[in-house]
Biotite code that builds the C-alpha atoms (Angstrom):
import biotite.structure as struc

atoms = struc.array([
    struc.Atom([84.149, 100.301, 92.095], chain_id="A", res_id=1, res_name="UNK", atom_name="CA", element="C"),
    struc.Atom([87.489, 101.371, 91.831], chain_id="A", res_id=2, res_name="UNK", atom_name="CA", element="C"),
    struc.Atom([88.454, 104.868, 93.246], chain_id="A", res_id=3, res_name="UNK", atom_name="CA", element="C"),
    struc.Atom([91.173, 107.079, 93.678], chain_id="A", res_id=4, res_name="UNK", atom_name="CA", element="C"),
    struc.Atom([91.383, 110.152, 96.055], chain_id="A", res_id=5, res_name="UNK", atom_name="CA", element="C"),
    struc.Atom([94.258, 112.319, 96.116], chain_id="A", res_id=6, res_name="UNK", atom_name="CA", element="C"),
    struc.Atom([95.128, 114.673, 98.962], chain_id="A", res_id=7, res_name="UNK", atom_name="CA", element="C"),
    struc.Atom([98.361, 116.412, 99.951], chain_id="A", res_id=8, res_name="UNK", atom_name="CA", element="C"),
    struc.Atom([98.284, 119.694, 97.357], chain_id="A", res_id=9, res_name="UNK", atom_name="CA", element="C"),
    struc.Atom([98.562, 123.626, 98.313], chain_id="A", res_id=10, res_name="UNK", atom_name="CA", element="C"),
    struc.Atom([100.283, 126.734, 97.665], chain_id="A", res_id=11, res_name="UNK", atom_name="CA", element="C"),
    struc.Atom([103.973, 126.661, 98.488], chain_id="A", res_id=12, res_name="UNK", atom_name="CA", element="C"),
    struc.Atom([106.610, 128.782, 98.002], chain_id="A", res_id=13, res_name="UNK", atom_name="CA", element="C"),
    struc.Atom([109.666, 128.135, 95.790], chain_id="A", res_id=14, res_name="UNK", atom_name="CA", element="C"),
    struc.Atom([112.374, 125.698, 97.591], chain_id="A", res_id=15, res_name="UNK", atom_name="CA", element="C"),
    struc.Atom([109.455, 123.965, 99.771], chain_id="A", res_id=16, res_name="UNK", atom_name="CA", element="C"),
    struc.Atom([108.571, 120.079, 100.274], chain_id="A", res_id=17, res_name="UNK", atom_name="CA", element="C"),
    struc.Atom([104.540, 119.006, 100.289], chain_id="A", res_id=18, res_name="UNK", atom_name="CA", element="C"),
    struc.Atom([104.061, 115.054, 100.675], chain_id="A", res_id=19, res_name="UNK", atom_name="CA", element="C"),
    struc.Atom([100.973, 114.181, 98.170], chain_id="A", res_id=20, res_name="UNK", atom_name="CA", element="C"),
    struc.Atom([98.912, 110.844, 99.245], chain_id="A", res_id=21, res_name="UNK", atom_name="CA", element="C"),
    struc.Atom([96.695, 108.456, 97.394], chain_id="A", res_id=22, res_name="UNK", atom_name="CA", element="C"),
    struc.Atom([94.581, 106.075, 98.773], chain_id="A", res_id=23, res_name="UNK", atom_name="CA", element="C"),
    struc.Atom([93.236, 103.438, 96.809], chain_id="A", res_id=24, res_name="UNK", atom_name="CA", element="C"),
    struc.Atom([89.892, 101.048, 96.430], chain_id="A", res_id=25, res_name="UNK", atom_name="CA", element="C"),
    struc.Atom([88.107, 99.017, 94.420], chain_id="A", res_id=26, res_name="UNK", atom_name="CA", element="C"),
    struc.Atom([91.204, 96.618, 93.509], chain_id="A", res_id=27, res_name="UNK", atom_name="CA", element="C"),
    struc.Atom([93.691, 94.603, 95.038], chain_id="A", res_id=28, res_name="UNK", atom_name="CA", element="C"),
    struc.Atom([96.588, 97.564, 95.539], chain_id="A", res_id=29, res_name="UNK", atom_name="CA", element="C"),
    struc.Atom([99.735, 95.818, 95.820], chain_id="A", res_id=30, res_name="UNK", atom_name="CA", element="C"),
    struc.Atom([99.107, 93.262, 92.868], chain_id="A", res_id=31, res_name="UNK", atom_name="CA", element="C"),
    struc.Atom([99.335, 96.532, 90.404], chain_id="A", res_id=32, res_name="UNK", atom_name="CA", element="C"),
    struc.Atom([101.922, 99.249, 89.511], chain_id="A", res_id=33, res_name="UNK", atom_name="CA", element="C"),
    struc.Atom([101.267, 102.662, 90.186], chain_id="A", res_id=34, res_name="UNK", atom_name="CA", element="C"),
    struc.Atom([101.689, 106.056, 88.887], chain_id="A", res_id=35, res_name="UNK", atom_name="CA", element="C"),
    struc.Atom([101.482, 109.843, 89.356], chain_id="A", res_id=36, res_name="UNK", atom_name="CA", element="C"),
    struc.Atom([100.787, 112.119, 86.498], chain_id="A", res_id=37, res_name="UNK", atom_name="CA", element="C"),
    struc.Atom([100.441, 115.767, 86.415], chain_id="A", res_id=38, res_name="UNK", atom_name="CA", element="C"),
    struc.Atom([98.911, 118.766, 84.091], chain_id="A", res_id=39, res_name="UNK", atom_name="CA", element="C"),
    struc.Atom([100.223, 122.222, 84.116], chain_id="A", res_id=40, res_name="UNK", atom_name="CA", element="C"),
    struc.Atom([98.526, 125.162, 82.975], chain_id="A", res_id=41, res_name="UNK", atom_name="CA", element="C"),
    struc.Atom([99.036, 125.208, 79.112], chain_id="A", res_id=42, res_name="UNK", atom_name="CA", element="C"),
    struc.Atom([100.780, 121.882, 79.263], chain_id="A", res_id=43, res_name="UNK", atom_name="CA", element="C"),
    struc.Atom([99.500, 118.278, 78.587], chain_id="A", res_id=44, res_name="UNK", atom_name="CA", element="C"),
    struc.Atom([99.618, 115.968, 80.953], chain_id="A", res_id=45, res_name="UNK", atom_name="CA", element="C"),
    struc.Atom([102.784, 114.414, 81.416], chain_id="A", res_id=46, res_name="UNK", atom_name="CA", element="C"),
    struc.Atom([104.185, 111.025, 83.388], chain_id="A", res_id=47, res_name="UNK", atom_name="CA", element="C"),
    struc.Atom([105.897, 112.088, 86.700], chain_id="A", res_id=48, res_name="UNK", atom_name="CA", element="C"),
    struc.Atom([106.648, 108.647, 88.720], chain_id="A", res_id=49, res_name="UNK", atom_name="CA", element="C"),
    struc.Atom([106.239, 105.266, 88.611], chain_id="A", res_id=50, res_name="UNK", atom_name="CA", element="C"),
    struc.Atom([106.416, 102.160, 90.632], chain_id="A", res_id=51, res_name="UNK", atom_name="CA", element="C"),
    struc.Atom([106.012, 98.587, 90.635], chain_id="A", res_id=52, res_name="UNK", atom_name="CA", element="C"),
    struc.Atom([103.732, 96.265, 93.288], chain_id="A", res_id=53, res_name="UNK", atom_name="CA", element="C"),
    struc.Atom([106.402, 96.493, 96.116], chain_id="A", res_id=54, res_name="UNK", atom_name="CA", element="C"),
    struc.Atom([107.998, 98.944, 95.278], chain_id="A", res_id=55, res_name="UNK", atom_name="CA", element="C"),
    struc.Atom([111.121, 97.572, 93.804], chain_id="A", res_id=56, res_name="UNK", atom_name="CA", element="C"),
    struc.Atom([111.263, 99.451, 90.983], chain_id="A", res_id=57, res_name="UNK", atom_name="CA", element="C"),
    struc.Atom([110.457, 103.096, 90.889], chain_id="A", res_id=58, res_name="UNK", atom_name="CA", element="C"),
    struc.Atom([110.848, 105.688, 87.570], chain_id="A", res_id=59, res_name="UNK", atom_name="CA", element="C"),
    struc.Atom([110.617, 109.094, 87.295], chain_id="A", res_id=60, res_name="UNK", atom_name="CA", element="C"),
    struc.Atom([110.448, 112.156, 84.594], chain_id="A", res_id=61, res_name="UNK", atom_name="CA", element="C"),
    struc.Atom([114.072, 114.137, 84.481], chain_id="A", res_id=62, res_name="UNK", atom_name="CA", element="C"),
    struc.Atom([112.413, 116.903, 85.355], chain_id="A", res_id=63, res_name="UNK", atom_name="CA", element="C"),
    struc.Atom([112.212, 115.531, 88.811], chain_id="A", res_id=64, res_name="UNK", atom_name="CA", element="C"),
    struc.Atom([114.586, 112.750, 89.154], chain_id="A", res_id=65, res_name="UNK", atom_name="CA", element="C"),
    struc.Atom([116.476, 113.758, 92.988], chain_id="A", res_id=66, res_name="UNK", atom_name="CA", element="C"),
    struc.Atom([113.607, 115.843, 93.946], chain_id="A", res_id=67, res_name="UNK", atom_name="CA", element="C"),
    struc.Atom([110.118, 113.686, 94.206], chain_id="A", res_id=68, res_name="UNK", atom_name="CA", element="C"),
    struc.Atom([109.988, 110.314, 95.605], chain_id="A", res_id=69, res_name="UNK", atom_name="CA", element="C"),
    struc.Atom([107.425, 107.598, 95.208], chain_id="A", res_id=70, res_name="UNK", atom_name="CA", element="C"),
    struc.Atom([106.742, 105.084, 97.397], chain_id="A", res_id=71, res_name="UNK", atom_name="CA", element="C"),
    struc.Atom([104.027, 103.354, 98.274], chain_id="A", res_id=72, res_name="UNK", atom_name="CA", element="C"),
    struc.Atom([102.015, 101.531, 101.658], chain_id="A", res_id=73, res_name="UNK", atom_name="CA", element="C"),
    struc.Atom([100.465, 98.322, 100.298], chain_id="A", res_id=74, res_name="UNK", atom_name="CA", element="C"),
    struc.Atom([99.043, 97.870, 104.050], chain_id="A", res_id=75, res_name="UNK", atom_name="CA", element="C"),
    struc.Atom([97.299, 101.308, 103.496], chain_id="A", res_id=76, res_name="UNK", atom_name="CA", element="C"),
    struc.Atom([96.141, 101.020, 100.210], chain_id="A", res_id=77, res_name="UNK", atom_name="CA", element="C"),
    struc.Atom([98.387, 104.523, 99.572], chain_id="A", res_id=78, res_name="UNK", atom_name="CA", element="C"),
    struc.Atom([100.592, 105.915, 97.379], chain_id="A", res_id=79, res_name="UNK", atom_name="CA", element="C"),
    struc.Atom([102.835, 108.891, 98.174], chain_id="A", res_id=80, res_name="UNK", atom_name="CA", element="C"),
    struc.Atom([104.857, 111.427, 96.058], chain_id="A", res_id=81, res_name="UNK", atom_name="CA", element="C"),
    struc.Atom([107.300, 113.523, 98.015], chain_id="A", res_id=82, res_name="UNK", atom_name="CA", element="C"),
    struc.Atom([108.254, 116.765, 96.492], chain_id="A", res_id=83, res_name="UNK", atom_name="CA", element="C"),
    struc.Atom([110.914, 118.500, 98.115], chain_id="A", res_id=84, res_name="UNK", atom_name="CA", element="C"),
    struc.Atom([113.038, 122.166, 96.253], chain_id="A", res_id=85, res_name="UNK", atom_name="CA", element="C"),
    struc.Atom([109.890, 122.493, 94.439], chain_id="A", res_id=86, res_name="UNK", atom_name="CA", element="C"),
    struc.Atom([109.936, 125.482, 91.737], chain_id="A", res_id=87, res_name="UNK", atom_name="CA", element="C"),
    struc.Atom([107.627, 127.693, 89.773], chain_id="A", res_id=88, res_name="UNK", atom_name="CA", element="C"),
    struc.Atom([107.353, 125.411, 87.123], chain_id="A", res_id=89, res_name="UNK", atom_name="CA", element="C"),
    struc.Atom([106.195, 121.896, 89.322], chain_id="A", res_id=90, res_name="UNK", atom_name="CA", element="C"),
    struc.Atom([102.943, 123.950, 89.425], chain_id="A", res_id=91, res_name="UNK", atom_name="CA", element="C"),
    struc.Atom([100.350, 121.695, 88.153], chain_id="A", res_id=92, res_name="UNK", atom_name="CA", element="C"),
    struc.Atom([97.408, 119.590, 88.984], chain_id="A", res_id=93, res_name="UNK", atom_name="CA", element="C"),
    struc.Atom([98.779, 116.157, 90.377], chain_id="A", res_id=94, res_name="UNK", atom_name="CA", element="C"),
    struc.Atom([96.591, 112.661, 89.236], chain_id="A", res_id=95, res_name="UNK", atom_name="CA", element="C"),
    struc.Atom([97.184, 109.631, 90.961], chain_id="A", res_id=96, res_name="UNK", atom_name="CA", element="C"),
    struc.Atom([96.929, 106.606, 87.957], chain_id="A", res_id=97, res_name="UNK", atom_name="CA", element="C"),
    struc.Atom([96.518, 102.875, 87.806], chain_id="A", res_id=98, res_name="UNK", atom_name="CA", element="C"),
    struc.Atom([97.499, 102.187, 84.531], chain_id="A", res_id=99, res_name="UNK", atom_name="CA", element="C"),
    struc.Atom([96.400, 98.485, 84.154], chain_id="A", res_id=100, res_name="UNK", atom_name="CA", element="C"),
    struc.Atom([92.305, 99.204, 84.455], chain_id="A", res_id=101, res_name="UNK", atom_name="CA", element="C"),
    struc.Atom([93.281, 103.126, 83.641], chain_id="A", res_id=102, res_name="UNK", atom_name="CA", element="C"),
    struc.Atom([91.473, 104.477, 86.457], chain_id="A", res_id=103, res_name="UNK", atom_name="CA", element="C"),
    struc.Atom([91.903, 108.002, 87.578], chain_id="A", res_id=104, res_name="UNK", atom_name="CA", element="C"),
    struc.Atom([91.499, 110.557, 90.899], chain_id="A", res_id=105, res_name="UNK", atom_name="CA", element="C"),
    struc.Atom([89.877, 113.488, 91.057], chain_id="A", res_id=106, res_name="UNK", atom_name="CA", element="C"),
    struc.Atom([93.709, 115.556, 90.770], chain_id="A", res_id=107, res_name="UNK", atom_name="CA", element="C"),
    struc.Atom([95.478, 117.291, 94.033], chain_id="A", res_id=108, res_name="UNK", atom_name="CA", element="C"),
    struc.Atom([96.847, 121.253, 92.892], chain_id="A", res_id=109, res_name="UNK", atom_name="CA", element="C"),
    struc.Atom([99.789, 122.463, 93.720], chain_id="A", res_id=110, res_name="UNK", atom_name="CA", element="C"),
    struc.Atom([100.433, 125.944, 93.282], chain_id="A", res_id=111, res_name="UNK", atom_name="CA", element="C"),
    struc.Atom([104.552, 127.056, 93.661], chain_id="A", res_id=112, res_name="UNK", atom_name="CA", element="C"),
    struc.Atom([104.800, 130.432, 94.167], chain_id="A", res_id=113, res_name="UNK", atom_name="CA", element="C"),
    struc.Atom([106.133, 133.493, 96.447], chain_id="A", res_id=114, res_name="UNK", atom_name="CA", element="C"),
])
């Protein structure tokens, strides 16, 4: 069965950095592309990052672009987003994604405030 579990959220002030993980099961990891999505209050959900098997290619959303960073650790079975000069408005629950058999986690918050 293929499973997702995110970890990595919390409440942060404005300007601080929180590294969210995903680890993987249920499929063969580095054969598939990977994303992170994520929901804010009032908002639909909305792509955030993408990458490819090995990481060669990696996309993100403009709102983010030289602020988050996916990456991925085939040998773990994880994918990472880091988040650094996060603001008010990154709040939002955070899903890790496998697009090709459109499987899901459970979401990670993260809550920017002062």
């Amino acid at each position: 069965q293929r499973q997702l579990v995110e970890s990595g959220g919390g409440l942060v002030q404005p300007g601080g950095s929180l590294r969210l993980s995903c680890v993987a099961s249920g499929f063969t990891f580095s054969g598939y592309s990977m994303t992170w999505y994520r929901q804010g209050p009032g908002k639909e959900r909305e792509l955030v990052a993408r990458i490819d098997p090995y990481g060669d290619n990696r996309n993100y959303a403009d709102s983010v672009k030289g602020r988050f960073t996916i990456s991925r650790d085939n040998a773990k079975n994880t994918m990472y987003l880091q988040m650094i000069s996060l603001t008010p408005e990154d709040t939002a629950m955070y899903y890790c994604n496998a697009p090709f058999f459109n499987a899901w986690g459970q979401g990670t918050q993260v809550t920017v405030s002062s």
